[in-house]
C-alpha positions as CSV (number, residue, x, y, z in Angstrom):
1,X,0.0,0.0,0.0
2,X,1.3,3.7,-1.1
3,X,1.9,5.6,2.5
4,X,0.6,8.5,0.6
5,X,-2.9,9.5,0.5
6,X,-4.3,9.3,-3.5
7,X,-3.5,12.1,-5.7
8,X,-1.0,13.7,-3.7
9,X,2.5,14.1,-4.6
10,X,5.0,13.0,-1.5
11,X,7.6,15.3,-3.0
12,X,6.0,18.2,-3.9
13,X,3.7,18.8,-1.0
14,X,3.7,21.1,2.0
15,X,4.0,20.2,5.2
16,X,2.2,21.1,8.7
17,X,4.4,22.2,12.0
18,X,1.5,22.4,13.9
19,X,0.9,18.9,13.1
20,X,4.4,18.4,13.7
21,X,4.5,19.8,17.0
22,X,1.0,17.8,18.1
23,X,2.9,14.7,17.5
24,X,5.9,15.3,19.3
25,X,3.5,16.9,22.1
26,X,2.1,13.1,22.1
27,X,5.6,11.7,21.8
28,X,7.0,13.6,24.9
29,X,4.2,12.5,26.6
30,X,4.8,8.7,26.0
31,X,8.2,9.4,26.0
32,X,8.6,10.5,29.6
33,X,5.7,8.6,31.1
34,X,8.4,5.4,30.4
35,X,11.2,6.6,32.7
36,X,8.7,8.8,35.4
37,X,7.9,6.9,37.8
38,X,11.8,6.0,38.6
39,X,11.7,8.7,41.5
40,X,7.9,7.7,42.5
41,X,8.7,4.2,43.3
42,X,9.3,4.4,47.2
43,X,6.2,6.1,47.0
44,X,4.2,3.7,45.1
45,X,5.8,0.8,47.3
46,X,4.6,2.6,50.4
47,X,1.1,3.1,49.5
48,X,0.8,-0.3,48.0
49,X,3.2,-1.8,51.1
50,X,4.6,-3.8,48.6
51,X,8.9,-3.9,48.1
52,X,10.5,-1.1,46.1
53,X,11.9,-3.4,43.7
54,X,8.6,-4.7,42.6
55,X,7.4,-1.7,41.4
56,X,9.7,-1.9,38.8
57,X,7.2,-4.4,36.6
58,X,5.1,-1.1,36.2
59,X,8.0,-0.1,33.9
60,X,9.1,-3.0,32.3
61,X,5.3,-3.5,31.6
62,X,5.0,-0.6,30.0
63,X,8.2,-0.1,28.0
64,X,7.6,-3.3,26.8
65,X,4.5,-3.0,25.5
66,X,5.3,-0.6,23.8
67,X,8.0,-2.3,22.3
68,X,5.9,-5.4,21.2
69,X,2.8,-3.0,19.9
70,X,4.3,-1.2,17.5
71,X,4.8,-4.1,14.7
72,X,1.1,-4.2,14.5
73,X,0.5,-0.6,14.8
74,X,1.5,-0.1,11.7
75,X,-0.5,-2.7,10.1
76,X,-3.6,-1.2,11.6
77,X,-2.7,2.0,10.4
78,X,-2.7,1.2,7.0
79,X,-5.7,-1.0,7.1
80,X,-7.8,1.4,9.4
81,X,-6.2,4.6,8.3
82,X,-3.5,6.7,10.4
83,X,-5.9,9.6,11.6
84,X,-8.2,6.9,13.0
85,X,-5.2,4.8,15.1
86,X,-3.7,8.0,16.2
87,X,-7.1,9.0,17.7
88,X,-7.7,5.6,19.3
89,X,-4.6,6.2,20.5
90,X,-4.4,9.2,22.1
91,X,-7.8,8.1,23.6
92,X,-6.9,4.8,25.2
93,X,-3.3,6.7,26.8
94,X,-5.5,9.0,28.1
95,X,-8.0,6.5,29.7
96,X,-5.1,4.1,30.7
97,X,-3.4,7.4,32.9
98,X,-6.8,7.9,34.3
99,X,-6.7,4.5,35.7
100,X,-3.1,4.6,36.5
101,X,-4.2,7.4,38.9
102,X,-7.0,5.3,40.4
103,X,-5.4,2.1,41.0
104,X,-5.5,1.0,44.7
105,X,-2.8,-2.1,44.3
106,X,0.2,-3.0,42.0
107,X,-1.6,-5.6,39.9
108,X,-3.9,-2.7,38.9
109,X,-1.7,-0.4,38.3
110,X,0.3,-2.7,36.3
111,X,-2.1,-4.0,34.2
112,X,-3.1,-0.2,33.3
113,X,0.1,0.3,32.3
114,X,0.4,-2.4,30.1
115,X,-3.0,-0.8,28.5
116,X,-1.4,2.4,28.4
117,X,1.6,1.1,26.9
118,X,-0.9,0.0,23.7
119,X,-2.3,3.3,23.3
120,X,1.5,4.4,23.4
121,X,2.8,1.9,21.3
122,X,0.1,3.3,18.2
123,X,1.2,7.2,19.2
124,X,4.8,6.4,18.6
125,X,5.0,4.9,14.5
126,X,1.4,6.3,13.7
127,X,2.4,9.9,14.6
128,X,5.2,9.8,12.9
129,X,3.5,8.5,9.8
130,X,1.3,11.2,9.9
131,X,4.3,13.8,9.9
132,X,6.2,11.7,7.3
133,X,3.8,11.0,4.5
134,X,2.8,15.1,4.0
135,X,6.1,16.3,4.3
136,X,8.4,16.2,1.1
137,X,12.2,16.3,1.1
138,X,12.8,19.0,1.0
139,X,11.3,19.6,4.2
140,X,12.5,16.7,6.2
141,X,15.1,18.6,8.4
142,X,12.6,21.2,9.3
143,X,9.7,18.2,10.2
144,X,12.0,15.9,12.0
145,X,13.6,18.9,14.0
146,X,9.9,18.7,16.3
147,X,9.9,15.3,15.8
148,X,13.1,14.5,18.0
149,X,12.8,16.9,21.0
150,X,10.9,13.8,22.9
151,X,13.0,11.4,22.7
152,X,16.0,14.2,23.7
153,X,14.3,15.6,26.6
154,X,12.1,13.5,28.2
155,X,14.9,11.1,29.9
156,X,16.7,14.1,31.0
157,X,13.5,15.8,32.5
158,X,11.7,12.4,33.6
159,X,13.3,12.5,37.0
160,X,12.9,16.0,37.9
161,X,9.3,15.9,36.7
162,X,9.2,12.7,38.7
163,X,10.3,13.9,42.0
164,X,8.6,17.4,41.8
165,X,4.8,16.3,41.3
166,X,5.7,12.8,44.1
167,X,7.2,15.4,46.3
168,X,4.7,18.8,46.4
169,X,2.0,16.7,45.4
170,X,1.3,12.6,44.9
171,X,2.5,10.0,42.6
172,X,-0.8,9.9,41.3
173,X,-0.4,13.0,39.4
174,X,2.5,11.5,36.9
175,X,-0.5,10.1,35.8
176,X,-3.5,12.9,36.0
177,X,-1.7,15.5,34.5
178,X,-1.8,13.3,31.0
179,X,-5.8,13.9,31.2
180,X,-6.0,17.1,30.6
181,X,-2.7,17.1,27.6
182,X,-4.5,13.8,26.1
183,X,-7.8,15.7,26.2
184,X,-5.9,18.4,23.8
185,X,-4.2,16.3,21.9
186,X,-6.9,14.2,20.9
187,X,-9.4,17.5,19.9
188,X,-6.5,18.7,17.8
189,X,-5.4,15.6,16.2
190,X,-9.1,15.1,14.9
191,X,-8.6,18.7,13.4
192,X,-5.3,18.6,12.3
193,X,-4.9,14.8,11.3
194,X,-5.5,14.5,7.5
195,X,-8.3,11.6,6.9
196,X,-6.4,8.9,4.8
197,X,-8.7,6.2,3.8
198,X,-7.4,2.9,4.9
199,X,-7.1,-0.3,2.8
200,X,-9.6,-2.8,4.0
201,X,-8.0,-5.4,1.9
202,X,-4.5,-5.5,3.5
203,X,-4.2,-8.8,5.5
204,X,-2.1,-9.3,8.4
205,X,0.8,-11.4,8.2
206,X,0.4,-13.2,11.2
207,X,3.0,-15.5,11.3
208,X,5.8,-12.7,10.9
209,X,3.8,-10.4,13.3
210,X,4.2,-13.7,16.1
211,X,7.7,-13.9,15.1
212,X,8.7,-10.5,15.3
213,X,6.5,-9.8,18.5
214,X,8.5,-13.0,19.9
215,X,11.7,-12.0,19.3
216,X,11.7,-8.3,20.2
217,X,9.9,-9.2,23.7
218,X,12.5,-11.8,24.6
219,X,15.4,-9.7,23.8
220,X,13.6,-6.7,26.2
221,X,13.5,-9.7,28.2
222,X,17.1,-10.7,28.1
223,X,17.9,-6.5,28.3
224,X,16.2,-6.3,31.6
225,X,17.9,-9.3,33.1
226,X,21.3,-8.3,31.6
227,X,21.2,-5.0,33.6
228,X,19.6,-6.8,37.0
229,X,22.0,-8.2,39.5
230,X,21.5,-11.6,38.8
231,X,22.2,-11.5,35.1
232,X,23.4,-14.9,33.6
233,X,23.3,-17.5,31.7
234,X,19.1,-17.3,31.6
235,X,19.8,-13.3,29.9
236,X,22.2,-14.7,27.4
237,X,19.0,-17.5,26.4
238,X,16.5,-14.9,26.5
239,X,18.8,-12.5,24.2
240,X,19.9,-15.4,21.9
241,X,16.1,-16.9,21.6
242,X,14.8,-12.9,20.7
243,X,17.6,-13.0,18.0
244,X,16.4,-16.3,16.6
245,X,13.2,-15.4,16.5
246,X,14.1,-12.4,14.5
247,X,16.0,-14.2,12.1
248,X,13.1,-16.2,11.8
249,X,10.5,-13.2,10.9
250,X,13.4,-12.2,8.6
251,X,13.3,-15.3,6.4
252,X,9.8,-15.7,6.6
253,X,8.9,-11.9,5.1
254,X,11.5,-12.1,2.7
255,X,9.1,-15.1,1.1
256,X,5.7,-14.2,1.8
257,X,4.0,-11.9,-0.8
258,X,2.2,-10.1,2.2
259,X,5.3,-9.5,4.4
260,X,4.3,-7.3,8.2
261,X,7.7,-5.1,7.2
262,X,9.2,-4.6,3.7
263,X,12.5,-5.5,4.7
264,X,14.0,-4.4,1.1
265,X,14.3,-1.3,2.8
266,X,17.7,-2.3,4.6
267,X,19.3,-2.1,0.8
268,X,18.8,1.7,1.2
269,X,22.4,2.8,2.7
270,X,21.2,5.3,4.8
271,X,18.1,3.9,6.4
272,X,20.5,0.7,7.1
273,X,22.5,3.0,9.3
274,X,19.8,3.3,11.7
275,X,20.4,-0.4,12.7
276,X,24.1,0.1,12.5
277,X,25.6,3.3,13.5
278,X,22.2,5.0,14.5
279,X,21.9,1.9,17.1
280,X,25.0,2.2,18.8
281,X,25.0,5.8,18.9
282,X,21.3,6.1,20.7
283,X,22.4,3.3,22.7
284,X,25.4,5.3,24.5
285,X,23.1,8.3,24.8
286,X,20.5,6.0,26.4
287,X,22.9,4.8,28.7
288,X,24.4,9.1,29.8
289,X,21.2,9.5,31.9
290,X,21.1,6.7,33.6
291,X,24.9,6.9,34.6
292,X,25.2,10.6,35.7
293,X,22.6,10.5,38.3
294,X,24.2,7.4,40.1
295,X,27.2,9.1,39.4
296,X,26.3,11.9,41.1
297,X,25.0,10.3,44.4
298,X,26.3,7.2,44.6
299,X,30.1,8.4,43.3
300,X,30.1,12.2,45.0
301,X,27.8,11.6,47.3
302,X,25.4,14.2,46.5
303,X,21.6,14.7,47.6
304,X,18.8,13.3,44.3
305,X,17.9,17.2,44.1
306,X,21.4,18.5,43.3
307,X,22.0,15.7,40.8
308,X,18.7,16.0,38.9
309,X,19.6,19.9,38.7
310,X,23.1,19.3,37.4
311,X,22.1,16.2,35.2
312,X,19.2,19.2,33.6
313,X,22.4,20.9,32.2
314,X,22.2,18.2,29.5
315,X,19.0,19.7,28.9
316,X,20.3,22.7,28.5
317,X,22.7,21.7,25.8
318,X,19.9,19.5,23.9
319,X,17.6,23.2,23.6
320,X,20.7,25.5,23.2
321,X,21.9,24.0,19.7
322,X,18.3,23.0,18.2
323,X,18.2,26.0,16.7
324,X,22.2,25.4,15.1
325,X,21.1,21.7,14.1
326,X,19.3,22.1,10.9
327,X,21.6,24.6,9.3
328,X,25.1,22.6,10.3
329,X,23.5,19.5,8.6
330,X,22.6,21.5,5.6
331,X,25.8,23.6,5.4
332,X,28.1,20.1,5.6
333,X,26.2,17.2,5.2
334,X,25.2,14.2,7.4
335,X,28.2,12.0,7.0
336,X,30.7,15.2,8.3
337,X,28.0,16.3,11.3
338,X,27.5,12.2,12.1
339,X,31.2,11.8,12.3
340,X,31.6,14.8,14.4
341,X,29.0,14.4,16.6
342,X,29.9,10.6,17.4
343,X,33.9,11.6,18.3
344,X,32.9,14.6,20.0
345,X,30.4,12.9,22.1
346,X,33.2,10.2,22.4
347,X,35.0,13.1,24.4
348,X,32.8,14.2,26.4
349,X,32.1,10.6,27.9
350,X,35.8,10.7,28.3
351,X,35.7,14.2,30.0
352,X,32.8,12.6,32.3
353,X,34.8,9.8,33.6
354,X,37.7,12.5,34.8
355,X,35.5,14.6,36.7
356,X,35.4,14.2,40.6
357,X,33.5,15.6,43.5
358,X,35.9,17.9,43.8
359,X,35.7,19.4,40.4
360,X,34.4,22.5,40.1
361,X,30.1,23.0,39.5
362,X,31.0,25.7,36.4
363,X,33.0,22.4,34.6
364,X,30.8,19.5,35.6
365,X,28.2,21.9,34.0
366,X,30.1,23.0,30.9
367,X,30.8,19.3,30.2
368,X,27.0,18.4,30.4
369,X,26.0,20.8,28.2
370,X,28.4,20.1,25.5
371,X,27.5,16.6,25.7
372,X,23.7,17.2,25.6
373,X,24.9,19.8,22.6
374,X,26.6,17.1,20.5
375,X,23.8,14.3,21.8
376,X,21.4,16.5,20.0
377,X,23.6,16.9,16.7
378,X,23.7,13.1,16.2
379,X,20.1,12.6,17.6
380,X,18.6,14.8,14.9
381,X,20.9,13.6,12.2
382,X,20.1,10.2,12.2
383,X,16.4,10.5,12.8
384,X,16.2,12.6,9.4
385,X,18.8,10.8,7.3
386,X,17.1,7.4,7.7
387,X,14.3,8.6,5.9
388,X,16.5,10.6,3.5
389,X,16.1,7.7,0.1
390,X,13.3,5.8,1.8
391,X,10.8,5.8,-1.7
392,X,7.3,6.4,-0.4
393,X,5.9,2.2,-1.2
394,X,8.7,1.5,1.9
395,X,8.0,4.8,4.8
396,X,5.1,2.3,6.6
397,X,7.8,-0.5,7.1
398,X,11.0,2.2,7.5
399,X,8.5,4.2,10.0
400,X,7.9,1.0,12.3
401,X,11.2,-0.7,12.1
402,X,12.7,2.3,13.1
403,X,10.9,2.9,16.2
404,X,11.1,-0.6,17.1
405,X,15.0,-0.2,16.6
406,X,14.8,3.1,19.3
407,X,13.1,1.1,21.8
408,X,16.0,-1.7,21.5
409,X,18.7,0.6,21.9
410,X,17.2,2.7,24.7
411,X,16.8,-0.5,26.7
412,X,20.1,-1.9,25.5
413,X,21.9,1.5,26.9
414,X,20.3,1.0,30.4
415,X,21.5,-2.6,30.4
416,X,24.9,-2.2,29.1
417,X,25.4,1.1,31.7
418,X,23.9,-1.4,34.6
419,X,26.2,-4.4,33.0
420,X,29.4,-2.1,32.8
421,X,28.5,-0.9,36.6
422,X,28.6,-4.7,38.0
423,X,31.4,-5.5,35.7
424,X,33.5,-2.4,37.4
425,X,32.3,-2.4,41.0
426,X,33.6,-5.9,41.2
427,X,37.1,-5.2,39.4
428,X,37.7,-2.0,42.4
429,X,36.6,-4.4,45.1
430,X,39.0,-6.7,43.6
431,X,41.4,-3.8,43.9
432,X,41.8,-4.8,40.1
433,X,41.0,-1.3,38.7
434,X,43.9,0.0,40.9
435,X,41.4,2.4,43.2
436,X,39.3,-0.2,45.2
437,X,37.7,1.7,47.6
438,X,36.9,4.9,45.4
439,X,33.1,4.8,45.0
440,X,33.3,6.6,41.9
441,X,35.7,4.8,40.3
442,X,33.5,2.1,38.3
443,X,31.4,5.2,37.1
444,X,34.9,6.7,35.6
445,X,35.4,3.3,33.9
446,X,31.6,2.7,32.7
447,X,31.9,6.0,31.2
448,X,35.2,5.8,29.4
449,X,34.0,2.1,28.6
450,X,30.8,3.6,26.5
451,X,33.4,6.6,24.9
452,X,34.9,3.6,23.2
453,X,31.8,2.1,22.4
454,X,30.6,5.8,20.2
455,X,33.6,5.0,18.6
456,X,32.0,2.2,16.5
457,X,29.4,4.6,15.2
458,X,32.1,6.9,14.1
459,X,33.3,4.0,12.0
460,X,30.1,3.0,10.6
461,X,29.3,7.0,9.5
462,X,33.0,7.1,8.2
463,X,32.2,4.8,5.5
464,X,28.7,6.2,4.6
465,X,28.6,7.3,1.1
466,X,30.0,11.0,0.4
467,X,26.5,12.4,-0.6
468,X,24.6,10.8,2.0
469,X,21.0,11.8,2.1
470,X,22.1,15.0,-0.1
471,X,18.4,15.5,-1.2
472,X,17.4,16.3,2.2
473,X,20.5,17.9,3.5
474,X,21.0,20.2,0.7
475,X,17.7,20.1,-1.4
476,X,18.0,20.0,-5.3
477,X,19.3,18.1,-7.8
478,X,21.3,15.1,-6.4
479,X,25.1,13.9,-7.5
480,X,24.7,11.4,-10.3
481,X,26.5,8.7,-8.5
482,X,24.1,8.9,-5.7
483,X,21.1,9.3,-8.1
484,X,22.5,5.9,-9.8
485,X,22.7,4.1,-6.2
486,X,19.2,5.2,-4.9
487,X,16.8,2.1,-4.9
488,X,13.5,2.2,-6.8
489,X,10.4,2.0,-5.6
């Protein structure tokens, strides 16, 4: 099915920012409601007089969900039509918070989230559908410049967000303040939201959808128990079954004539770097914010509220150069800016693993905000130059592959950061690391450990092609070469 509504032209069309900025409002929303409820837990526990730890299913639940929903998302998108799933959507987030806020033990609360992860699951491909299929080329920087602002800023603001509404008012308002936004949202997607008719003869590929459902659960599975305490030889199964399974949906789409994904959009260069390059790179990023706060509390010793305000100068840095973004990518290109922005965020994980309680505030904070600076650089670039050669038959299958792909690496950062944690705390109780006894020291070592690991998307964007997405970065005619290599629809 063409992603594009009949009669219109994806590459001459115009393009909505306030449709734009209602999806990303959505996204944020989604976004942040995963990592919230990190600083409500010992309140949730308390209330529930349940252990701390087993709050943590609420988030697991919900993340993956998410993970798991959006395969069939987009096949209900193009068999219902996007403006009708992003509706449903918003609705049943809305409802689910609503009963997130009224639950009176875990299991509720739980299985709420798990309903609101659905809803979220739709908002996260669907939206960006929406954005995708009126927006032509040329226009790509400017669309996905509101598009990626979510997925910069809500794990930076989650836990100051968090602990602000658990501490001046409940836990339960994480969850009530989505009515009202979802309320919004909802009125102005039904005004905004193009109707697309859907295509009531699309069938499901059911045995991919199992397959691929199978495999990406297991490996969230194996991710979660790779970054627990107890992480063995039933993670490694778990991670190794999910990748099977995966293989499995692989080999099956390539033969069935109604495939759930159009994998033939891996032979695009640039949308393959998003599993490459693009992976790696959102998987260090994913793993900064959950490092810096331990960092900060466990290593220095400092209270949560001075660590969630210096871990906001990321935040700073992620705002400060938005406005720089665009016009760097279209001044150089992506494969210079993804090269730069990999090594230089490569330095600035170094520069965290020198810093001590004793260095001054002014450079902690400096640091930060050049690493939330060159975060956002790379962040940007790789969510528009994925999309860059994408033909229109292949955005549905680029659109939900991709998002699946963020909600891997994200939960593959936390897991490596927690891995790399365990890996180093033993080595300086050991007294292998050389400063046993330094409480900051397997912090230092995690963070010069995932400065090495940037360094493998810096080799993946060195060998990009020269001209790399040139039709979005610098709109016009494109080189031949790269007119010669661009796949056909």
């Amino acid at each position: 099915m063409n992603a594009f509504p009949r009669g219109a032209d994806p590459a001459g069309g115009s393009w909505s920012p306030r449709l734009a900025l209602l999806v990303s409002a959505t996204f944020f929303m989604e976004f942040l409601d995963g990592t919230v409820l990190t600083t409500a837990i010992p309140s949730i526990a308390a209330d529930f007089a349940v252990p701390a730890a087993d709050v943590n299913i609420t988030m697991t639940a919900y993340l993956m969900t998410v993970a798991m929903g959006i395969p069939l998302s987009g096949w209900l998108a193009e068999r219902l039509g996007a403006r009708r799933v992003f509706c449903l959507a918003i609705a049943i987030f809305t409802a689910a918070s609503l009963l997130c806020a009224l639950s009176q033990d875990l299991t509720m609360l739980t299985l709420s989230r798990v309903l609101q992860g659905a809803g979220g699951a739709m908002m996260v491909p669907v939206g960006t559908l929406v954005v995708l299929r009126g927006t032509p080329k040329k226009d790509l920087l400017r669309a996905t410049a509101f598009l990626v602002w979510p997925g910069l800023l809500a794990p930076v603001l989650a836990p100051l967000v968090g602990g602000a509404l658990t501490t001046y008012l409940s836990w339960h308002w994480i969850f009530l303040v989505n009515l009202p936004l979802g309320l919004a949202a909802f009125l102005a997607a039904l005004r905004l939201v193009p109707p697309v008719r859907g295509d009531s003869t699309r069938r499901l590929d059911w045995l991919g959808l199992v397959l691929t459902t199978l495999g990406v659960g297991s490996l969230l599975v194996g991710l979660e128990l790779m970054g627990g305490r107890d992480a063995g030889l039933l993670a490694a199964a778990a991670i190794a079954a999910g990748l099977l399974f995966l293989a499995a949906a692989a080999a099956w789409m390539r033969r069935t004539s109604t495939p759930l994904f159009n994998l033939s959009v891996f032979g695009t260069r640039t949308f393959r770097a998003t599993a490459t390059g693009g992976f790696v790179y959102r998987l260090t990023i994913s793993a900064v914010p959950f490092l810096l706060p331990l960092m900060f509390q466990v290593g220095f010793g400092w209270d949560p509220l001075r660590a969630g305000a210096m871990v906001s100068a990321v935040f700073v840095g992620n705002i400060g150069i938005k406005p720089a973004t665009t016009p760097l990518i279209r001044r150089f290109g992506f494969k210079p800016v993804l090269v730069f922005a990999s090594l230089a965020s490569a330095a600035t994980f170094a520069l965290c693993a020198l810093l001590d309680a004793g260095t001054p505030e002014p450079l902690i904070v400096a640091v930060l905000v050049a690493s939330g600076a060159f975060r956002s650089i790379g962040f940007s670039a790789y969510a528009s130059v994925q999309y860059a050669d994408v033909v229109p038959a292949q955005l549905p299958s680029a659109n939900a592959v991709s998002a699946t792909l963020v909600q891997l690496a994200t939960a593959a950062g936390i897991a490596v950061g927690a891995l790399l944690l365990r890996v180093f705390e033993a080595g300086s109780r050991a007294g292998s690391t050389g400063v046993a006894g330094d409480p900051a020291a397997p912090y230092r070592a995690a963070f010069l450990a995932i400065a090495v690991l940037m360094l493998l998307s810096t080799l993946d964007s060195l060998v990009l092609p020269r001209h790399a997405g040139a039709e979005v970065s610098r709109p016009g005619p494109a080189p031949a070469a790269e007119r010669r290599r661009r796949p056909r629809a």
